[in-house]
C-alpha positions as CSV (number, residue, x, y, z in Angstrom):
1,X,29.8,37.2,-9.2
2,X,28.9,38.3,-6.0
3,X,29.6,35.7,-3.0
4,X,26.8,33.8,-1.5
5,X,26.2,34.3,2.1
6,X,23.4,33.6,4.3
7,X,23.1,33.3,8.5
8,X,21.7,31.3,10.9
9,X,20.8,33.7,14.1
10,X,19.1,31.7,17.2
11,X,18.0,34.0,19.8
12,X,19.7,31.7,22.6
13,X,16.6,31.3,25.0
14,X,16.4,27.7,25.2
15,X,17.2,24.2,23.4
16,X,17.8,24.1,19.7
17,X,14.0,23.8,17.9
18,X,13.8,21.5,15.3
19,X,12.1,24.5,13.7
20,X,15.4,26.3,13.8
21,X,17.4,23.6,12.9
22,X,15.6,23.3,9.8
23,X,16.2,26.7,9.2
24,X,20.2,26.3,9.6
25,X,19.8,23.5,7.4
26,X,18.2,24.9,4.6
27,X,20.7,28.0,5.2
28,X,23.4,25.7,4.7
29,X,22.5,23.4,2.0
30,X,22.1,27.0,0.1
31,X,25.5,28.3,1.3
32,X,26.8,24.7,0.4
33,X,25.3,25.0,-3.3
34,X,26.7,27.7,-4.0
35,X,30.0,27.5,-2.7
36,X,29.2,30.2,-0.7
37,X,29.1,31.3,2.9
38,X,27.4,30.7,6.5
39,X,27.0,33.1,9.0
40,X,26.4,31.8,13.3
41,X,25.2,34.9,14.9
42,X,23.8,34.5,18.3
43,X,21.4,36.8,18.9
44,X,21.5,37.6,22.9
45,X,20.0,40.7,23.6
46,X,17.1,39.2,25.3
47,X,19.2,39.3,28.4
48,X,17.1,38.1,31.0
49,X,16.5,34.9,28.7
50,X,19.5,34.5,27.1
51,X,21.9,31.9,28.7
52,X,25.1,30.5,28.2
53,X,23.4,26.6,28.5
54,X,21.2,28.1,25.3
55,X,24.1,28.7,23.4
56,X,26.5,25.6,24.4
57,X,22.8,23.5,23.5
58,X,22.7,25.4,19.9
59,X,26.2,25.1,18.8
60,X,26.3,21.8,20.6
61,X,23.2,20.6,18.3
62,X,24.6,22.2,15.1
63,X,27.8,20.7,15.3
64,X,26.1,16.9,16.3
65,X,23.8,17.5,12.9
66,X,27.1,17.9,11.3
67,X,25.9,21.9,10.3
68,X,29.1,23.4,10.2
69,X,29.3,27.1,10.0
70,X,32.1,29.6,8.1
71,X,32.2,32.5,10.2
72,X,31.2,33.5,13.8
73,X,29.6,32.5,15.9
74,X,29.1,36.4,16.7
75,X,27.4,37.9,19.3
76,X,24.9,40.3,18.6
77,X,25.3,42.3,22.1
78,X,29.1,43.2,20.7
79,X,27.7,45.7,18.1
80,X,25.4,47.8,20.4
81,X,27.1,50.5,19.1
82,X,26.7,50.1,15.8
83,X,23.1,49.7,16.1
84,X,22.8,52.8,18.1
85,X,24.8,54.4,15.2
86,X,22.6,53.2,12.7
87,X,19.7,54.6,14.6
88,X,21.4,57.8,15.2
89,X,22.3,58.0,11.1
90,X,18.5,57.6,10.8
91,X,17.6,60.0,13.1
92,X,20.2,62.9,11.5
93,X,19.2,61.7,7.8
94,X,15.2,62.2,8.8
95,X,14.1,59.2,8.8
96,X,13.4,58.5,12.3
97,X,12.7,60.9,15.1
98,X,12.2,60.8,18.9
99,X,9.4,59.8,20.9
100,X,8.6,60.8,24.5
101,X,5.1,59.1,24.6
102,X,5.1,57.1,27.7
103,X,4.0,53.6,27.8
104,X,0.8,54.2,29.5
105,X,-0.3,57.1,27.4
106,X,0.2,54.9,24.7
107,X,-2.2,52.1,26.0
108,X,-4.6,54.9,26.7
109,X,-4.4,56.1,23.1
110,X,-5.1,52.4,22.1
111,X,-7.1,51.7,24.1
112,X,-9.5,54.4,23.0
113,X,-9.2,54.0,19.3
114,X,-10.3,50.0,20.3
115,X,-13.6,51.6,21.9
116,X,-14.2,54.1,19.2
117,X,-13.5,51.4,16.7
118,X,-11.2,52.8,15.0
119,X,-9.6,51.3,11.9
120,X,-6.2,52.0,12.7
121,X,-4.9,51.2,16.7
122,X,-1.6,52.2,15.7
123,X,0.8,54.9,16.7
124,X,-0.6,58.1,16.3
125,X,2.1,60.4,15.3
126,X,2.1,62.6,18.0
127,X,5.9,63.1,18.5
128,X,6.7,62.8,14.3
129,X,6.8,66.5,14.0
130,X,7.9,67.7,17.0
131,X,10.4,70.8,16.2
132,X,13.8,70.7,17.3
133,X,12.7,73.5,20.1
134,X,10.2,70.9,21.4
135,X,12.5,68.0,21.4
136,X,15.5,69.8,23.1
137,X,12.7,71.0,25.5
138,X,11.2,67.4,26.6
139,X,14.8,66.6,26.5
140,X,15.6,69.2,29.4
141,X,13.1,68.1,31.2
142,X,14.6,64.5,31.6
143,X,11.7,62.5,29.6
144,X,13.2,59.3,28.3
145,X,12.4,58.9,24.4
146,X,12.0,56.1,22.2
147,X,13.5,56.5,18.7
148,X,10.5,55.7,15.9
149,X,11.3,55.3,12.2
150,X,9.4,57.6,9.9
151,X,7.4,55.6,7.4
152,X,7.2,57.8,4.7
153,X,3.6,59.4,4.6
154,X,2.8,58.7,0.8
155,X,0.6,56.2,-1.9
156,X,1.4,53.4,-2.8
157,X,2.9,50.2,-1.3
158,X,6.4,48.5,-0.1
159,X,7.4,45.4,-2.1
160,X,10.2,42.9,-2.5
161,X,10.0,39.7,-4.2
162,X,10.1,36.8,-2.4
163,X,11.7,33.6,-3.6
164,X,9.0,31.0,-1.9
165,X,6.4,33.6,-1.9
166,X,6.3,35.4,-5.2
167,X,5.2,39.8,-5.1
168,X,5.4,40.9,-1.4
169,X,3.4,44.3,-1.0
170,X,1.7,46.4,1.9
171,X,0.7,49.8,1.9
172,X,2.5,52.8,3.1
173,X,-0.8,53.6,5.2
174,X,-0.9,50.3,7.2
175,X,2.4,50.8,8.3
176,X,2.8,52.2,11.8
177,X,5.9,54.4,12.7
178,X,7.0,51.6,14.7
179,X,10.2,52.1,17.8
180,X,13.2,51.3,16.1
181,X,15.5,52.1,19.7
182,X,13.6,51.5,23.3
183,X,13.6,54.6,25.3
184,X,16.2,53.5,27.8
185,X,18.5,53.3,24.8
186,X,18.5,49.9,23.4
187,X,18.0,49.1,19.8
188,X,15.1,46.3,18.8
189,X,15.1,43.6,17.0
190,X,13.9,45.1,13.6
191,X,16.8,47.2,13.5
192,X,19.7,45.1,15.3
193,X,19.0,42.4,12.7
194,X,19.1,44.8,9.7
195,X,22.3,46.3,11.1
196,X,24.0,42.5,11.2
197,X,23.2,41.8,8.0
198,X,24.6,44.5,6.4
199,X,28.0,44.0,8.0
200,X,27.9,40.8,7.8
201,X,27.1,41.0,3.6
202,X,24.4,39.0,4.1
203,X,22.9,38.2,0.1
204,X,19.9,35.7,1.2
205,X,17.7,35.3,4.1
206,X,16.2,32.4,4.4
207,X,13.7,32.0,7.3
208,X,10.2,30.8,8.2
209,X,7.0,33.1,6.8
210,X,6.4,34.3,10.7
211,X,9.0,37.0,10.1
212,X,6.9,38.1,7.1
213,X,5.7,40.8,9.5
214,X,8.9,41.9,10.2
215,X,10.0,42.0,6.5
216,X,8.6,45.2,4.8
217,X,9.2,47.1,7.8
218,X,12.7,45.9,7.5
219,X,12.8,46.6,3.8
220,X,12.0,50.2,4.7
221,X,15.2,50.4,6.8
222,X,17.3,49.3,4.1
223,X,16.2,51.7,2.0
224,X,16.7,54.2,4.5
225,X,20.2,53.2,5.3
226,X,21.1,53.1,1.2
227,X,21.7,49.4,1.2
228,X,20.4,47.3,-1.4
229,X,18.0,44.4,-0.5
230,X,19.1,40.7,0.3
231,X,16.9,38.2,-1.9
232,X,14.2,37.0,1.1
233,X,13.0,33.1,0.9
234,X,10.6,32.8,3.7
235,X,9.7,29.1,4.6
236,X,6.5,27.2,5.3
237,X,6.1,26.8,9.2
238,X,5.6,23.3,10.4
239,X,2.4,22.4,12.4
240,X,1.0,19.6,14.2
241,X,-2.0,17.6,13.3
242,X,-4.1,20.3,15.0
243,X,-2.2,23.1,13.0
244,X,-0.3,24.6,16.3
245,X,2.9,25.8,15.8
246,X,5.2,22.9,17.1
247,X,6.6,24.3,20.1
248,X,7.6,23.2,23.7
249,X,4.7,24.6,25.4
250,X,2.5,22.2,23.1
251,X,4.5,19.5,22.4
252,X,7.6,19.3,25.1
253,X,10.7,17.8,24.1
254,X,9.8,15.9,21.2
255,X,10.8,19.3,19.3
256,X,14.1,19.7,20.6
257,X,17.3,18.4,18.5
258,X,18.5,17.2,21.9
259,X,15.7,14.5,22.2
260,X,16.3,13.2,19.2
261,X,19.8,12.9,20.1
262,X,19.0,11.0,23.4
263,X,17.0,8.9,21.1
264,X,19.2,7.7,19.1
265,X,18.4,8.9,16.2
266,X,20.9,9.3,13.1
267,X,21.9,13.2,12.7
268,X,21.4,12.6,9.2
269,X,18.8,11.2,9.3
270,X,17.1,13.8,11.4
271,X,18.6,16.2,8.4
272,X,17.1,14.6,5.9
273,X,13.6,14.3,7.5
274,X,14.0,18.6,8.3
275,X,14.6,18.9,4.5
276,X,11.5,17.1,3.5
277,X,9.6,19.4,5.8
278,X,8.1,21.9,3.4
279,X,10.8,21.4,0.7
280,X,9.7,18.6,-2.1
281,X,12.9,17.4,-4.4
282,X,10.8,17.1,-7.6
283,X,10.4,13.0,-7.3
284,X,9.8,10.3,-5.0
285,X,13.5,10.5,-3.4
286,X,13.6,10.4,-0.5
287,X,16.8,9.3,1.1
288,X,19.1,11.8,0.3
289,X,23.1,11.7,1.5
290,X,24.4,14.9,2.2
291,X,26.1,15.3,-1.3
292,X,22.5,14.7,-3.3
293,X,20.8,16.9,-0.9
294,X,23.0,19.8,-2.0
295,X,23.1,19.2,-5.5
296,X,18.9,18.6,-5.5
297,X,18.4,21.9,-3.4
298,X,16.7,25.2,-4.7
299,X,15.0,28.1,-2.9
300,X,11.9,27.5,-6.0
301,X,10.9,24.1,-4.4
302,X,10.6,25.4,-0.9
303,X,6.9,24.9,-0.7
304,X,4.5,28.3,-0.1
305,X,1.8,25.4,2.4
306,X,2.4,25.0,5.6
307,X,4.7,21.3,6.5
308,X,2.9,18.9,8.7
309,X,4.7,17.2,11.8
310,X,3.1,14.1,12.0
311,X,3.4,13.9,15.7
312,X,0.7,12.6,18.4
313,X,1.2,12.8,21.6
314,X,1.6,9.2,24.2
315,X,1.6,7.2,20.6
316,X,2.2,3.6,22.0
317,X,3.8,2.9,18.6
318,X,6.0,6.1,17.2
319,X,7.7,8.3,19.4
320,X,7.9,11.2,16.9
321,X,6.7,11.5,13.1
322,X,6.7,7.6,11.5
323,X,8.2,9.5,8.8
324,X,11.2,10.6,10.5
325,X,11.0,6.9,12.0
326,X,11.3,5.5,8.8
327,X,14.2,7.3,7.5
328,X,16.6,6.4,10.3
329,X,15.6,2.9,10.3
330,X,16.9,2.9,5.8
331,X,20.0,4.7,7.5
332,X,20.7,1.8,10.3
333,X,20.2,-1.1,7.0
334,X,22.5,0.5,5.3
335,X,25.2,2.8,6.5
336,X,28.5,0.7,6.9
337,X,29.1,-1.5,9.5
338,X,32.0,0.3,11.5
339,X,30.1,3.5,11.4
340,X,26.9,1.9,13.3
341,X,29.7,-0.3,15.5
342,X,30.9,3.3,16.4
343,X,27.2,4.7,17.1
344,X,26.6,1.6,19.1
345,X,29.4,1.7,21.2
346,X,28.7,5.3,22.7
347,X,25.4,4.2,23.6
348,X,26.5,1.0,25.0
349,X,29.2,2.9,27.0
350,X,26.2,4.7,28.6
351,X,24.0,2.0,29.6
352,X,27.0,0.1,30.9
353,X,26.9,-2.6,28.4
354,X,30.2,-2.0,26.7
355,X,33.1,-4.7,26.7
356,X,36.5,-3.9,25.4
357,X,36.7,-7.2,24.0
358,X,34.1,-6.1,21.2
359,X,37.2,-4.0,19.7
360,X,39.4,-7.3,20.1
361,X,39.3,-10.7,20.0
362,X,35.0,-10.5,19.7
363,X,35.4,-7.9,17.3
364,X,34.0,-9.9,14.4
365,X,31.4,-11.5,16.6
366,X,30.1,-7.9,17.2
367,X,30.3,-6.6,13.9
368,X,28.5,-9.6,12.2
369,X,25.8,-9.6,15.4
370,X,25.4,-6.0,14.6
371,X,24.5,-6.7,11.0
372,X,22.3,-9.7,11.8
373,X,19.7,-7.5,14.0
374,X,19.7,-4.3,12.6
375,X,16.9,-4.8,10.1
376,X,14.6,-4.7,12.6
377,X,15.5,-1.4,14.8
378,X,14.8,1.9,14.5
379,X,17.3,3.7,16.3
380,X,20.5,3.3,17.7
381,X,19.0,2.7,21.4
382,X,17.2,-0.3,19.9
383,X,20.4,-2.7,20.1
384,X,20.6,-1.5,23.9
385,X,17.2,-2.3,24.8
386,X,15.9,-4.9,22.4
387,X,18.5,-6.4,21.1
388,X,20.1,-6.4,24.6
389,X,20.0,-10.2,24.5
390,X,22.5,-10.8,22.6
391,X,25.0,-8.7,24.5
392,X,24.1,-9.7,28.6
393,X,22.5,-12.2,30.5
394,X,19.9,-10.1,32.1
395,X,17.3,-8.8,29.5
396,X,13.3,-8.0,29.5
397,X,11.1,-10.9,28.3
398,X,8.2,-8.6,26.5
399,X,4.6,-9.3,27.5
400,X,3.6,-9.7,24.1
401,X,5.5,-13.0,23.1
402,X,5.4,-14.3,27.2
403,X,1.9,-15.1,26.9
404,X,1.7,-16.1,23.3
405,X,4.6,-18.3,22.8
406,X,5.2,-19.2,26.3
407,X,2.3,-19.2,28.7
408,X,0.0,-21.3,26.5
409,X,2.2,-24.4,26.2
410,X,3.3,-25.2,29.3
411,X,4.8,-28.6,28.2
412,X,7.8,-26.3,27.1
413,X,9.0,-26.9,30.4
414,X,9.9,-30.2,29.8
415,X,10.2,-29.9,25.9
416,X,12.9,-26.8,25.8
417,X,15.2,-28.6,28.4
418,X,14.9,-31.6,26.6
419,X,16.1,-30.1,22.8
420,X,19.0,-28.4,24.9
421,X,20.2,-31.6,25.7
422,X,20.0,-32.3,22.0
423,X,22.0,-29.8,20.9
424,X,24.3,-30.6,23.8
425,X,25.2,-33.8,22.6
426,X,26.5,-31.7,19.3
427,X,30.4,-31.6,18.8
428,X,30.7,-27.3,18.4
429,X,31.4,-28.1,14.9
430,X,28.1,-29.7,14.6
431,X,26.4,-26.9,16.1
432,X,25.4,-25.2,13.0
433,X,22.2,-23.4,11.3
434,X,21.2,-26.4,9.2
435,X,22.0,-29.5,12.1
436,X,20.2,-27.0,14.6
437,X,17.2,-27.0,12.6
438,X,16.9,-30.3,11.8
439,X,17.2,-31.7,15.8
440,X,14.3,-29.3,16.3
441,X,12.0,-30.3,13.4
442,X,12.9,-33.5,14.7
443,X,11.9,-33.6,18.2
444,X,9.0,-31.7,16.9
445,X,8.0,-34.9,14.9
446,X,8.4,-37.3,17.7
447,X,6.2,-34.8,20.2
448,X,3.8,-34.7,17.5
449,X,3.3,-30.6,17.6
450,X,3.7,-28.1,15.2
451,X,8.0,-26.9,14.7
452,X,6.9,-23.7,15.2
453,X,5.6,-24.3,18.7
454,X,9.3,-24.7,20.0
455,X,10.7,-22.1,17.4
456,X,8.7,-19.5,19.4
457,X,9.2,-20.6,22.6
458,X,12.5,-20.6,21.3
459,X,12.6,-17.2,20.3
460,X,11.0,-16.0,23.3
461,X,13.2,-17.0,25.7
462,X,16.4,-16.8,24.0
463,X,15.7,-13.4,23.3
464,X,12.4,-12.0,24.8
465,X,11.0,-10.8,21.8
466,X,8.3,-11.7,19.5
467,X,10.0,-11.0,16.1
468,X,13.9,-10.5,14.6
469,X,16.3,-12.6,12.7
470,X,16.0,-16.0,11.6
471,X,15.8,-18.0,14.6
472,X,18.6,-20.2,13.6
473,X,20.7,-17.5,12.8
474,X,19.9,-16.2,16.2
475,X,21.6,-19.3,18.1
476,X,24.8,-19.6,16.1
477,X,25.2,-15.7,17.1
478,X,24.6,-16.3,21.2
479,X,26.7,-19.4,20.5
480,X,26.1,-23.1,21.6
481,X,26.6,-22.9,25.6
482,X,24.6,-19.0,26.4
483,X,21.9,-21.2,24.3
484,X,21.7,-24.6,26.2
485,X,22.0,-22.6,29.4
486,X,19.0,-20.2,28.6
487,X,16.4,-23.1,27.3
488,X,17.6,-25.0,30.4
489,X,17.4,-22.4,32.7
490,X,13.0,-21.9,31.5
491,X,11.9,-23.8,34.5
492,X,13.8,-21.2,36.8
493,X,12.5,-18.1,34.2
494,X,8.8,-19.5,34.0
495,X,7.9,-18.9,37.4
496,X,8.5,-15.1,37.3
497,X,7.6,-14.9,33.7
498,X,4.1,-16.4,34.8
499,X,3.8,-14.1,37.5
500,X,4.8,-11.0,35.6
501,X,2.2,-12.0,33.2
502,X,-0.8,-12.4,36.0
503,X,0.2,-9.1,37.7
């Protein structure tokens, strides 16, 4: 049985696309499936937009999604000569010729067929049967030429099957001769990429239905060079709620890999979300761990419609698609404590909020903190920004909960200090969920107002947010004396609370 083996090949021009990294992903889950091969080939002939930051960013971002390749990465600019061999095999076999049409007589050309309105805008043929008298001629004279590939002049149609799309066909006729080799001697795209995967065995392309262009005319140089054809899957594209393309120019860098990185978003996560983009497992699944992703995988449910990235720009609520939102959030509830510890720590290493002591003797306070508000975050910057409570002195008290909890009862400047002291007179021992509760039920009771009144206030300023865990839960985990100090210290806090709320 032949050996599976498909590529991934970024043109290295900027950041990783998510686009692209959905494409590497789908590559791999197929390579993956069938115990077969993937290809990195960097494709840098573009060299006045090709960068060495592009390709650090791209193998950088594959290795963070955890996309590990088999071979390469190559660099497409180290086989110039082969390409130009391959074009030169074409040209000695017949099926390409050379071309001294300049640029502007071909604009002329085209431009004139647009005014005559002409069906076909194409290429003419005016150098396709040059003799070898003429060419040797034009040659002496010193006129640069293109090399063109002769699309056979016949009936009938190119085809291949696709594995998304089912019968591919055009016709001979609306093919142009298209330039196969620039005239100052470097080989396209079309052919360069034909050429790579040949030598590098290259059984499936897998790749988004924009190259669909590209693909007959490619077919046509397989057939030319006596290779048989890889099997072509060619993949929805994803657009935005406007149907655009996602791309930087549209959408900046919410469809980089890097952003979501910077995020804090899972790479998995970010995987799994890719996957679901135009490929639909059968059932409702939709959490899949990298081992049931492969296993569920096939080139048949790749859908033929278009994916949709759910994404609108300066969304108060979700920074990218809620979908993708919602997935890492199921990954942060459930993934095992060390690994998020791990996650955490980097980030917290960042932001400067990192204490060695959280991999000692606080270890188990960490871990068991960690557990307690993760139900409520969606990323991994979450526990650095709103959970940051719990881990420094100096945190944001959100609007939102200020003037609800806080700025309506002003009495809880006398009430807060005064079930501090309450809790105060507790031996540590005593300090627990169930003893906390019932002081603060209690004093309630005696103020005659509502337990929740103080449970808010509470919240708010132990915290500064509106909603998380259990608010009981939340004082055993800052521990009797951060809480005493912080409902003591309201007086101090209200002033600037009040006035952050006025301005």
């Amino acid at each position: 049985m032949t050996e599976v083996r498909v590529r991934f090949p970024p043109s290295p021009t900027g950041y990783l696309h998510i686009g692209s990294a959905r494409t590497a992903l789908l590559n791999w889950l197929w390579a993956k499936k069938n115990n077969g091969k993937l290809v990195l080939r960097i494709e840098d002939t573009d060299e006045e937009r090709s960068t060495q930051t592009s390709i650090d960013g791209i193998i950088d971002g594959l290795q963070w999604l955890g996309l590990d390749w088999d071979e390469g990465p190559y660099f497409q600019t180290e086989f110039a000569d082969a390409h130009r061999q391959a074009a030169e095999q074409l040209l000695a076999a017949g099926h390409a010729y050379k071309c001294f049409c300049t640029k502007e007589e071909l604009e002329r050309k085209r431009e004139a067929a647009m005014a005559a309105k002409q069906d076909e805008v194409g290429y003419d043929g005016t150098c396709r049967d040059l003799t070898p008298e003429q060419v040797a001629e034009k040659e002496a004279q010193g006129i640069p030429a293109a090399i063109r590939f002769k699309v056979p002049q016949r009936e009938g149609k190119v085809a291949y099957e696709d594995k998304v799309l089912g019968t591919i066909e055009r016709a001979y006729t609306d093919i142009e001769d298209f330039v196969i080799v620039r005239s100052n001697g470097k080989p396209l795209y079309l052919l360069c990429n034909v050429v790579d995967d040949i030598r590098d065995r290259i059984t499936h392309i897998l790749r988004g239905q924009d190259h669909t262009s590209n693909t007959t005319r490619q077919v046509l140089l397989y057939e030319a060079l006596g290779v048989p054809l890889p099997v072509f899957a060619h993949m929805p594209l994803t657009l935005d709620l406007q149907k655009r393309k996602i791309s930087k120019r549209s959408h900046g860098e919410v469809v980089s890999v890097q952003f979501y990185r910077e995020k804090g978003v899972l790479p998995w996560a970010l995987c799994n979300f890719l996957a679901l983009l135009g490929w639909n497992p059968g059932t409702d699944q939709e959490i899949f761990s990298s081992e049931e992703l492969i296993a569920a995988f096939t080139l048949e449910r790749i859908g033929k419609v278009n994916s949709v990235f759910n994404y609108q720009k300066d969304d108060p609520k979700f920074f990218t698609d809620p979908k993708l939102i919602s997935i890492n959030e199921q990954y942060l509830r459930t993934m095992p404590i060390e690994e998020l510890a791990e996650l955490v720590k980097q980030d917290f290493i960042k932001q400067g909020l990192w204490d060695n002591a959280y991999e000692g003797e606080k270890r188990a306070w960490f871990l068991e903190t960690l557990n307690l508000i993760r139900d409520r975050f969606h990323t991994v910057c979450d526990f650095a920004t709103l959970g940051r409570a719990y881990f420094a002195d100096q945190y944001k008290v959100e609007d939102a909960p200020l003037k609800k909890n806080i700025l309506k009862y002003r009495e809880l400047l006398n009430w807060l200090p005064m079930l501090a002291g309450r809790f105060d007179r507790l031996s540590d021992d005593d300090f627990t969920k169930e003893i906390a509760e019932d002081s603060t039920r209690a004093l309630a009771e005696e103020l005659n107002i509502k337990p929740g009144v103080l449970i808010n206030g509470m919240r708010t300023v132990l915290t500064g947010q509106l909603a998380g865990p259990g608010m009981f839960d939340i004082l055993i985990a800052l521990g009797k004396e951060r809480t005493i100090e912080r409902m003591r210290s309201i007086e101090h806090l209200y002033s600037s609370l009040e006035d952050s709320a006025v301005s």
